[in-house]
C-alpha positions as a printed NumPy array, in Angstrom:
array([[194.364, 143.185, -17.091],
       [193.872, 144.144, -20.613],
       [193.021, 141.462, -22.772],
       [196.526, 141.813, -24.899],
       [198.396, 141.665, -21.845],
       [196.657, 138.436, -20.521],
       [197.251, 136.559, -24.116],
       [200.78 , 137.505, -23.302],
       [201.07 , 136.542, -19.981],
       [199.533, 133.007, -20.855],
       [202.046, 132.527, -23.944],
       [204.909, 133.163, -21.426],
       [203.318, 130.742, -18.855],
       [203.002, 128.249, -22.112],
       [206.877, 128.887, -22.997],
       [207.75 , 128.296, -19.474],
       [205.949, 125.14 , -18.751],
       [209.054, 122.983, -18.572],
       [210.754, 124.981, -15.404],
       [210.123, 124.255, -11.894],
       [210.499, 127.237,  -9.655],
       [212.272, 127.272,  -6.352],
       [212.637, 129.879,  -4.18 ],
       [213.713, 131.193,  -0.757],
       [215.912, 133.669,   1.829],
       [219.864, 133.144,   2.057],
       [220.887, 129.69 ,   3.343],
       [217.764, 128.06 ,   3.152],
       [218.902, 125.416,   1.267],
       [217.561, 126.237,  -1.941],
       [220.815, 125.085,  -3.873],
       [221.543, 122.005,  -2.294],
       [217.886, 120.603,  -2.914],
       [217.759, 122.046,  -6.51 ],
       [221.124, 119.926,  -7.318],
       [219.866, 116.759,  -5.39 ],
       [216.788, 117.189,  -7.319],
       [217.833, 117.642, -10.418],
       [220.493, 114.892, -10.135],
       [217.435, 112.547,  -9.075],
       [214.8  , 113.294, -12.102],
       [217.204, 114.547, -14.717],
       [216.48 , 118.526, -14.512],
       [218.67 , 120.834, -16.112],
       [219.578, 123.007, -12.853],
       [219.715, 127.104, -13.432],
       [220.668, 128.792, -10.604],
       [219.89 , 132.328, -10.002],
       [223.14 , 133.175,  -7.854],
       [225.327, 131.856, -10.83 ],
       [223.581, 134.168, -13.202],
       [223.556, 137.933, -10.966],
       [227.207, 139.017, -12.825],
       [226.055, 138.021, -16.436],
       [222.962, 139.965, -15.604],
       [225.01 , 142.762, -14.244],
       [226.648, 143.32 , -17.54 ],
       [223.303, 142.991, -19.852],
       [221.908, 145.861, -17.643],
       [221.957, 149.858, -17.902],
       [221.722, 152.753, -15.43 ],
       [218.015, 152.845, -17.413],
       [216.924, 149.12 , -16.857],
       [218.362, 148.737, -13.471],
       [218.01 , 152.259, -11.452],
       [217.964, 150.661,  -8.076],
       [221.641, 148.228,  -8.868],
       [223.455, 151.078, -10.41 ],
       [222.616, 153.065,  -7.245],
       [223.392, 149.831,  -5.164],
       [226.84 , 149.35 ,  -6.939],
       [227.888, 153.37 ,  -6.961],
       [228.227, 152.955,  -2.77 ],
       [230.601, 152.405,  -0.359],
       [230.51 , 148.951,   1.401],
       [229.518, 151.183,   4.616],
       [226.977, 153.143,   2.457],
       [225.138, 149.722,   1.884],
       [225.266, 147.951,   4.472],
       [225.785, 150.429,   7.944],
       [224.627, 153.721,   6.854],
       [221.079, 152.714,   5.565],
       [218.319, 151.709,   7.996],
       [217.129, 147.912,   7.331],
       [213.671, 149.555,   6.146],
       [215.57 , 151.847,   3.487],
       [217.887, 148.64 ,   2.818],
       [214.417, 146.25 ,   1.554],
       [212.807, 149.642,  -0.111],
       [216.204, 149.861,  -2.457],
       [217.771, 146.446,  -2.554],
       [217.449, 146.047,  -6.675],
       [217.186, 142.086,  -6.74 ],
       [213.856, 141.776,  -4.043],
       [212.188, 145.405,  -6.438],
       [212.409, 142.631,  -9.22 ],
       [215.265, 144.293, -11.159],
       [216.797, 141.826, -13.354],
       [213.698, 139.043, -13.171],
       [213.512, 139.678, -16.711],
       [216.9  , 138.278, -17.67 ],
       [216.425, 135.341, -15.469],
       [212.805, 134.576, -17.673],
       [214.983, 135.189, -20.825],
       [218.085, 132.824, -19.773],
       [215.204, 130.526, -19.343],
       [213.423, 131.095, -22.562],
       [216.206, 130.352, -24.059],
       [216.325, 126.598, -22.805],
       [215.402, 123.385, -24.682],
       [212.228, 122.401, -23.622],
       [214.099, 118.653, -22.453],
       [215.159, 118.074, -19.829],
       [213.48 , 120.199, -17.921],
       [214.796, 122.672, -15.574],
       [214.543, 123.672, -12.143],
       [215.406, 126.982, -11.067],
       [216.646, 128.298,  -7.888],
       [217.078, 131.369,  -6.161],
       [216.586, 134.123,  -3.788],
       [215.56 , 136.801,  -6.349],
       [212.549, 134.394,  -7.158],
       [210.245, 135.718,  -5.266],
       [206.49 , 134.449,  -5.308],
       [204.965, 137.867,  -6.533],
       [206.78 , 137.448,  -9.436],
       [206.845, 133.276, -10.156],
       [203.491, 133.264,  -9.745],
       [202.331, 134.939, -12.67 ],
       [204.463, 132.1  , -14.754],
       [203.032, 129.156, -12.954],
       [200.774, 126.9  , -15.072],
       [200.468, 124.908, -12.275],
       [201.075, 125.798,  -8.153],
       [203.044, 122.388,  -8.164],
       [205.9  , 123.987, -10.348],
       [207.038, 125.922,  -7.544],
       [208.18 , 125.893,  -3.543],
       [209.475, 128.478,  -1.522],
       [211.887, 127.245,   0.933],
       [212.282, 128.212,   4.661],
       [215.659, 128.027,   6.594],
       [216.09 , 124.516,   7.255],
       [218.147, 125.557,  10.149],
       [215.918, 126.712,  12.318],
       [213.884, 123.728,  14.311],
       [209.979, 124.553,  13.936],
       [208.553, 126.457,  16.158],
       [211.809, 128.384,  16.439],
       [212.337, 131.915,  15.483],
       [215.312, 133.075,  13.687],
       [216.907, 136.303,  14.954],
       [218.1  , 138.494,  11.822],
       [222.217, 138.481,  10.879],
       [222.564, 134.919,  13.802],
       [222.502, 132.136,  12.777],
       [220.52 , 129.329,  15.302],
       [223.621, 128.179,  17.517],
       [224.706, 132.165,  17.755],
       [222.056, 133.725,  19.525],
       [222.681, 134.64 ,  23.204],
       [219.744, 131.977,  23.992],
       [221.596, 129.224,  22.745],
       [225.108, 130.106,  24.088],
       [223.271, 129.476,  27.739],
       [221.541, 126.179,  26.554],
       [225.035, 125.096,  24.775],
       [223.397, 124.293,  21.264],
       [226.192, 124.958,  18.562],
       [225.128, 126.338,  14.97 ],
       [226.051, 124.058,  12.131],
       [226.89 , 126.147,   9.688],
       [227.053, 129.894,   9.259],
       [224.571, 132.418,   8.127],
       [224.55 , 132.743,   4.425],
       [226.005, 129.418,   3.293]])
């Protein structure tokens, strides 16, 4: 890294000392620990998921190629048409589309309290860069799914023919 950049980087990690990171898939239970925590040590709480529409509208075609492709298609274009391959090669939010806006809705936060933010789209290849310490951030794994146990894409644990025979009921449904 030229040395520029890295004077950069290490202002930005400087600036961003006061947020805690917290990622992790769909229905992991990112949200619900980010509120309980922040209730508990007096965070300011910035979630991710609240923020995709006003980052939608502070994009262009130019900034965002792969979410102005994403929103020009038919529901069956993005979701049946693609394979699941083509779907993680294109899907804007994992590329890192928009991570910028997220770093300057944070930038723009008092320094106290501090703030914990959660989402899907923060993904470790692009927190870590921020961290000025490792203990700022977690990713967290579906909380769902008993160790040991492997989660089957699109079913939740309770869903899968496996546990119809063994009469284990899921608790909640994928993506919640």
């Amino acid at each position: 890294m030229r040395p520029e950049l890295q004077q950069e980087a290490a202002a930005l990690r400087a600036r961003l000392r006061h947020v805690y990171w917290l990622g992790g898939g769909s229905g992991a239970g990112k949200s619900t620990i980010a509120r309980r925590l922040a209730a508990q040590h007096g965070l300011r709480l910035y979630a991710t998921d609240a923020a995709m529409a006003a980052h939608d509208g502070r994009t262009t075609r130019h900034d965002t190629p792969f979410l102005s492709e994403f929103k020009a298609m038919s529901m069956d274009e993005r979701w049946v048409n693609r394979s699941p391959e083509t779907m993680l090669e294109t899907f804007h939010w994992y590329r890192g589309e928009g991570f910028a806006l997220i770093i300057e809705d944070l930038l723009r936060l008092p320094d106290e309290p501090r703030a914990i933010a959660e989402g899907f789209r923060l993904l470790p290849r692009l927190v870590k860069p921020l961290l000025t310490t490792p203990h700022h951030a977690v990713a967290a794994a579906d909380a769902r799914v008993p160790p040991g146990r492997v989660r089957q894409p699109g079913l939740p644990v309770g869903d899968r023919p496996q546990d119809q025979r063994s009469g284990k009921g899921s608790a909640k449904p994928a993506g919640t």
